[in-house]
C-alpha positions as CSV (number, residue, x, y, z in Angstrom):
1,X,18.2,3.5,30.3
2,X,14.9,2.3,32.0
3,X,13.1,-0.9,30.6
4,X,10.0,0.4,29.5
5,X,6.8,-1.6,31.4
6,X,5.2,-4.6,29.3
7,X,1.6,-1.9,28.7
8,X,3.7,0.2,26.9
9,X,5.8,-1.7,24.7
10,X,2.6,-3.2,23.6
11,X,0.8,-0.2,23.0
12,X,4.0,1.1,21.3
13,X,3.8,-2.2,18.9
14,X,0.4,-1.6,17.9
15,X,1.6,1.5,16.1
16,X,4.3,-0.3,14.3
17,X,4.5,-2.0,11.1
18,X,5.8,-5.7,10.6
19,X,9.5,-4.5,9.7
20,X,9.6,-2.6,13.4
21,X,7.7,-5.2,15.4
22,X,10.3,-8.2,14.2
23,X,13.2,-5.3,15.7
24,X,11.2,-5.1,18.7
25,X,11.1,-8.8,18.9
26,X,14.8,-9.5,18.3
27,X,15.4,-7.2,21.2
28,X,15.5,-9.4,24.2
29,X,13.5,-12.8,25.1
30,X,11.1,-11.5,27.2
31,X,10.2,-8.8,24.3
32,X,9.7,-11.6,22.2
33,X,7.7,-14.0,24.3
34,X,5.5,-10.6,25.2
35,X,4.7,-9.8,21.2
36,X,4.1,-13.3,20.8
37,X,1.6,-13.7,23.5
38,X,-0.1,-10.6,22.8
39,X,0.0,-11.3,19.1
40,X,-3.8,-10.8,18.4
41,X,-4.4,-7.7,20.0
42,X,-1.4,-6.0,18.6
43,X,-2.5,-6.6,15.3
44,X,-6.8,-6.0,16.0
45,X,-5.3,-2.7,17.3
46,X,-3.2,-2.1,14.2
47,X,-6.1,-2.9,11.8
48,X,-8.5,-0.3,14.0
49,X,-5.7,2.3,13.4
50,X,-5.4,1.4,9.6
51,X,-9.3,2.0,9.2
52,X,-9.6,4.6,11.1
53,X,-11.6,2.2,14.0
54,X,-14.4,2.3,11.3
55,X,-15.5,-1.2,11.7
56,X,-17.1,-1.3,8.1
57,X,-13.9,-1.4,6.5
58,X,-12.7,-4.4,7.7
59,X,-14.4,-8.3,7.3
60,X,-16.4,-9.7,10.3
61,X,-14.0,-12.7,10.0
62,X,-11.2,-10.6,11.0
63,X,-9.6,-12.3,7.9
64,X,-8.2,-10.5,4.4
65,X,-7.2,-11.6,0.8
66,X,-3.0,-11.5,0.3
67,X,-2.5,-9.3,-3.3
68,X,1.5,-10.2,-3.1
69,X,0.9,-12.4,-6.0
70,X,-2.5,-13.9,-8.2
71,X,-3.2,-16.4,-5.3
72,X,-4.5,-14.2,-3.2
73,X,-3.7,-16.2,0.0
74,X,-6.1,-16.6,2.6
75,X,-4.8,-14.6,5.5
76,X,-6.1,-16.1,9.8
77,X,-7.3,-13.4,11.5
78,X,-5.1,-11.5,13.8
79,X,-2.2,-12.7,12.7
80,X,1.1,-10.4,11.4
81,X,0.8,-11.4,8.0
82,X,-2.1,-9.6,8.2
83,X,0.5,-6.2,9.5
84,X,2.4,-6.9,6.1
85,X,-0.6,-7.0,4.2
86,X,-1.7,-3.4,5.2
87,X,1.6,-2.1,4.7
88,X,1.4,-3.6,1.1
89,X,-2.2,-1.7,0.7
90,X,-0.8,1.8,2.0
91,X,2.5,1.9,0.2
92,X,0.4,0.3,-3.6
93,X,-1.9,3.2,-2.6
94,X,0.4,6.2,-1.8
95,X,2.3,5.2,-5.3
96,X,-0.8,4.4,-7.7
97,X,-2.2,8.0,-6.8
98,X,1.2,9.4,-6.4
99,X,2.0,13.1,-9.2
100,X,3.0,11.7,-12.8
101,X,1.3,8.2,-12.4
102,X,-1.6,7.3,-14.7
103,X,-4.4,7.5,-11.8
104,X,-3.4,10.6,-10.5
105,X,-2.5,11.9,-13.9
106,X,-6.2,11.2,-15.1
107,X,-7.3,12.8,-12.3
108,X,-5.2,16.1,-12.3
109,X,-6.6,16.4,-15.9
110,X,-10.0,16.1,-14.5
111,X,-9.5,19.3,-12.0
112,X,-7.9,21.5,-15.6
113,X,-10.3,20.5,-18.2
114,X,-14.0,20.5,-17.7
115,X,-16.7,19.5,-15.7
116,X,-17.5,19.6,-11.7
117,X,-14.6,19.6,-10.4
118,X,-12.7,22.2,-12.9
119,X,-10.2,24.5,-11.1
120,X,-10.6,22.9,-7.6
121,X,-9.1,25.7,-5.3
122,X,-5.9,23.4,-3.7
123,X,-6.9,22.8,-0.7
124,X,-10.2,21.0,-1.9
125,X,-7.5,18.9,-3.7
126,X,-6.3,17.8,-1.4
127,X,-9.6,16.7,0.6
128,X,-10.9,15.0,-1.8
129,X,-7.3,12.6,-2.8
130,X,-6.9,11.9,1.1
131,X,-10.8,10.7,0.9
132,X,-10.1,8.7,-2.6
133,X,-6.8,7.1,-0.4
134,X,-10.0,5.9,1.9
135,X,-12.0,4.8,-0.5
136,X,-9.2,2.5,-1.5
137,X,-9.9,0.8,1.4
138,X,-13.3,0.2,0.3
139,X,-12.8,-1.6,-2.6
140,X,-9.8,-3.8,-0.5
141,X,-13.0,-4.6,1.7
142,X,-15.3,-5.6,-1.0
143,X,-12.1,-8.1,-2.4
144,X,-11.8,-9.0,1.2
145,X,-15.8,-11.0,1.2
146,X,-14.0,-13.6,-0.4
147,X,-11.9,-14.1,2.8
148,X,-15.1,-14.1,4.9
149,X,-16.1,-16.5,2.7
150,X,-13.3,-18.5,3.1
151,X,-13.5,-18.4,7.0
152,X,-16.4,-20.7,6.9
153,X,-14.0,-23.4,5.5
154,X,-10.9,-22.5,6.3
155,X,-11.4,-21.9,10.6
156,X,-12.7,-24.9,11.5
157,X,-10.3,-27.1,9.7
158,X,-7.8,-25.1,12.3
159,X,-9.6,-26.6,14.9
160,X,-9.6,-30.3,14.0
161,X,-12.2,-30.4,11.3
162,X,-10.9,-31.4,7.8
163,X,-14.0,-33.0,7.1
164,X,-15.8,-29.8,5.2
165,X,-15.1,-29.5,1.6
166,X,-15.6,-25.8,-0.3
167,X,-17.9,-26.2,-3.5
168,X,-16.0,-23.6,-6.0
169,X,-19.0,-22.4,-7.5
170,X,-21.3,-22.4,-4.3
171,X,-18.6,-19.9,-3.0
172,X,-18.3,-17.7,-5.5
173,X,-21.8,-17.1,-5.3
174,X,-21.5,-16.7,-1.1
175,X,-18.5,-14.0,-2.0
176,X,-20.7,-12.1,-5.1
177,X,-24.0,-12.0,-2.2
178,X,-21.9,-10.7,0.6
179,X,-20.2,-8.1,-1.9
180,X,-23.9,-7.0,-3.0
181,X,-24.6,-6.8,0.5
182,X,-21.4,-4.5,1.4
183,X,-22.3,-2.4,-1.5
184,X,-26.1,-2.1,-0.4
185,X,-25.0,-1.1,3.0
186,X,-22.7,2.2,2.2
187,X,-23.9,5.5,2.3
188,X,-24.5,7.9,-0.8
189,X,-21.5,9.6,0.1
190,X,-19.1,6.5,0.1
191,X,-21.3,5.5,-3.1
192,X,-20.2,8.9,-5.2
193,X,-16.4,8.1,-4.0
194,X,-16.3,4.6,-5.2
195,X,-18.2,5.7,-8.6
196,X,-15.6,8.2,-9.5
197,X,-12.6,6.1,-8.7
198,X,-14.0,3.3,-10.7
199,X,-15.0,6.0,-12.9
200,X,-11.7,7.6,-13.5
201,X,-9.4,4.5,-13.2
202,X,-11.1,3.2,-16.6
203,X,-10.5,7.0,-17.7
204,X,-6.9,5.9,-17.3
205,X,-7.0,2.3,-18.1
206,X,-8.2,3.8,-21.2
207,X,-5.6,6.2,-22.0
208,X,-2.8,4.2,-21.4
209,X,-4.2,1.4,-23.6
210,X,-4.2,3.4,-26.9
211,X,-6.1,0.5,-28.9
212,X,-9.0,0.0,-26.5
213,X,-10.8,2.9,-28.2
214,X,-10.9,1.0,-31.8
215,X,-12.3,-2.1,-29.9
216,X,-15.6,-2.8,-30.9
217,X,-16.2,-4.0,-27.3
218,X,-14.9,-0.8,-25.8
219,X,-17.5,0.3,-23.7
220,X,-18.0,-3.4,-22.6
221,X,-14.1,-3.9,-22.0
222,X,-14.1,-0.3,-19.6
223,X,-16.8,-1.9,-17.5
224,X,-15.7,-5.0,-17.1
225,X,-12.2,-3.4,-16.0
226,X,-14.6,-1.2,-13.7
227,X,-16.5,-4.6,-12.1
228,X,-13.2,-6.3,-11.8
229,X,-11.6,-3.7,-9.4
230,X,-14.8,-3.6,-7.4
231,X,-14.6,-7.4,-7.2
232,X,-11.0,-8.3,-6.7
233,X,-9.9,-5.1,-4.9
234,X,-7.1,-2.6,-6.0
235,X,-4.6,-5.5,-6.4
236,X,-6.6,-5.1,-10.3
237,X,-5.6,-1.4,-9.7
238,X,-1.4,-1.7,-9.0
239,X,-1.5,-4.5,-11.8
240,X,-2.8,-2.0,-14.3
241,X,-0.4,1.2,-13.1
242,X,2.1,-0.1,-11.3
243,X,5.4,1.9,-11.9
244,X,7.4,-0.6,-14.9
245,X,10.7,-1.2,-12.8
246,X,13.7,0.2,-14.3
247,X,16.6,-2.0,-16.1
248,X,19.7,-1.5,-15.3
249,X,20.8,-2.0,-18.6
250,X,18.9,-1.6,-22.3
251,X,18.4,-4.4,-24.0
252,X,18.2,-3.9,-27.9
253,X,16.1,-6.5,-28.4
254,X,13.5,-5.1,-26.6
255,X,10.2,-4.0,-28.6
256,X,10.6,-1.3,-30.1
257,X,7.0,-0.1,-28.5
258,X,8.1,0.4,-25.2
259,X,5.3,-1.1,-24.1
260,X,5.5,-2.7,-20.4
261,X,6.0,-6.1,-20.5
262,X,3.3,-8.1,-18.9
263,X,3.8,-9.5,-15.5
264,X,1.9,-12.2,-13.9
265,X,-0.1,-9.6,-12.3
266,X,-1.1,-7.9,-15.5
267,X,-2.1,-11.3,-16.8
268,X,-4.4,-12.0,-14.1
269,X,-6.0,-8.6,-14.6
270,X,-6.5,-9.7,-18.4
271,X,-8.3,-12.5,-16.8
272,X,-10.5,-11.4,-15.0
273,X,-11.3,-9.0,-17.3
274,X,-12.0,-11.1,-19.7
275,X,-14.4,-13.4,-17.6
276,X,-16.5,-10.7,-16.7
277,X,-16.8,-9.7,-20.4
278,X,-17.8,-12.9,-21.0
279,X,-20.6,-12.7,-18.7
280,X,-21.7,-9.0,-20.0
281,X,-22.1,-10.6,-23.3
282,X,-24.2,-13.8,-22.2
283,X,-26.2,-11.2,-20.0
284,X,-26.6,-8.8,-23.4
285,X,-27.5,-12.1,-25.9
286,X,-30.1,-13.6,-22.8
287,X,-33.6,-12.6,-22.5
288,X,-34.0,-10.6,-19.7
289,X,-36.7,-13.1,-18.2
290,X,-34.4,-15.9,-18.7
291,X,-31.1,-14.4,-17.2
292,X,-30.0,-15.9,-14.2
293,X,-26.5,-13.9,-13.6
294,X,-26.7,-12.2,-10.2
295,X,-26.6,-8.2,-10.4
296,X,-23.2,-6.7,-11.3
297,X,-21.7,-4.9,-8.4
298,X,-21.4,-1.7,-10.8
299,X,-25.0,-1.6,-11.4
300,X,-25.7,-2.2,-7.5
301,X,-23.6,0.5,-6.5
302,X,-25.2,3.0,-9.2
303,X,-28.9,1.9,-8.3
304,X,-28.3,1.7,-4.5
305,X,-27.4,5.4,-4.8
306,X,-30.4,6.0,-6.8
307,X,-32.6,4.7,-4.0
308,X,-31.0,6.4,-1.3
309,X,-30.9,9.6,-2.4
310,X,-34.3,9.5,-4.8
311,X,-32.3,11.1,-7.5
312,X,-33.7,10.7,-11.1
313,X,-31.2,7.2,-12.3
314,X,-30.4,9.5,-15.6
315,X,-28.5,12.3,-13.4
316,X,-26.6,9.8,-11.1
317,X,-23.2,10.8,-11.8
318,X,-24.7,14.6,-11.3
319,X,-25.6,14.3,-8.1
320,X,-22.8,12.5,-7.2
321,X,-20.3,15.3,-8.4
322,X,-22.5,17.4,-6.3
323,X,-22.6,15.4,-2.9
324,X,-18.8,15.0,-2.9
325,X,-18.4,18.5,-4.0
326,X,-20.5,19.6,-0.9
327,X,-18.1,17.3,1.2
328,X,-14.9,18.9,0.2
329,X,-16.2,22.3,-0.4
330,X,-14.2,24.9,2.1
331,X,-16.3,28.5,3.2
């Protein structure tokens, strides 16, 4: 069998996922040193592919967050972890809206009960969970500022300079601007998709925490959930719904609930969800002269839509129904 010319194994790796481009690598030396040379523009060809070469989606940094675990590791640009990374997005993604899942469950409800979107034709469906699957992809971007963030500390050290030092607070602020920004910048299309995701994943946050309703800080607890995902990304989303993983054996000790035993991803949900209630009640108990907490990305998102569409603020989630019903609507 023919070797196959050095342009076409590379285009052929820029289609292939971690997994497949180690195989490829393993194949023969010159393979190897090829990939490794040519590392970059596999991968800046593999993220164009991923977003659909929408440039939006992705950080000017080139860099992204990790969600593997709570640290949320700072990924280099063009690098392969970067390849794993998106695999991790696609696959959490597929699953968390995947029949019989909490998400998706919330959402089939939606098209059978009332409202808008009762008794979608299927096809519709369909349209509108392959553009919610995109709009995943929005939210990954808006947890991804804090990686452009990040860049402006972490690149140069790469270069030599250890010398700068990242004030925690200073950056959080830098990440919480550029987020506002991001939001600020979308289109009132993309607007109504990430309101009713955010929308219906505290739908289903709600249902499968039974005792959230009897909270006195219900309502509060549903948008800080809400804020959290735009914040962090949908790692908040696959550590609320991820599957529980099956035991091989029953252990009769277990609660007797059947409640899913909190991982360390379901902790750092908690969190966060508790710091941004904290700040929804300092921001409720402050004089509205006084308050100095920057704009919740929530509230950004619902007025930016408001001012780009000149809709009255009372009917936004209206005439959000009825812009992405006009986008999925077959003749």
């Amino acid at each position: 069998m023919p070797a196959l010319n050095d342009d076409v194994l590379l285009r052929v790796a820029s289609f292939c996922d971690i997994e497949t481009i180690v195989t490829l690598m393993c194949t023969s030396k010159h393979v190897y040193e090829l990939v490794t040379r040519y590392e970059q523009s596999i991968v800046k060809d593999a993220v164009a592919l991923y977003t659909g070469y929408d440039s939006s989606l992705f950080p000017p940094s080139g860099a992204i967050s990790s969600s593997h675990n709570v640290e949320r590791e700072y990924l280099y640009p063009k690098r392969f972890d970067i390849l794993n990374e998106l695999k991790i997005r696609t696959s959490r993604t597929e699953i968390i809206l995947s029949p019989g899942q909490p998400l998706r469950s919330k959402i089939d409800s939606i098209f059978s009960t009332s409202g808008a979107f009762l008794d979608l034709p299927q096809i519709e469906r369909e349209l509108l969970m392959a553009r919610l699957k995109e709009t995943f992809k929005v939210v990954d971007r808006l947890g991804d500022c804090a990686a452009d963030v990040m860049s402006m500390w972490m690149l140069p050290a790469v270069n030599g300079n250890s010398n700068q030092k990242l004030d925690g607070d200073e950056a959080m602020l830098k990440i919480h601007d550029r987020q506002l920004a991001y939001v600020r910048s979308l289109s009132p299309l993309d607007l109504a998709y990430l309101f009713h995701l955010v929308s219906w994943a505290g739908q289903a946050y709600a249902s499968e925490n039974s005792a959230l309703m009897a909270d006195v800080d219900c309502w509060e607890r549903l948008l800080a959930f809400k804020e959290a995902c735009l914040r962090h990304g949908t790692i908040m989303l696959w550590a609320v719904f991820q599957p529980p993983k099956v035991k091989k054996t029953v252990d009769r000790t277990d609660d007797t609930t059947h409640r899913k035993p909190k991982n360390e991803l379901a902790r750092f949900a908690e969190t966060c969800i508790r710091q941004i209630l904290e700040e929804i009640r300092i921001y409720q108990s402050t004089d509205s002269s006084q308050n100095r907490l920057p704009p919740s990305l929530h509230m950004t998102m619902v007025k930016s839509f408001v001012e780009k569409t000149g809709r009255p603020s009372t009917r936004h989630a209206i005439e959000m129904e009825r812009l992405i019903l006009d986008h999925i609507r077959i003749d």
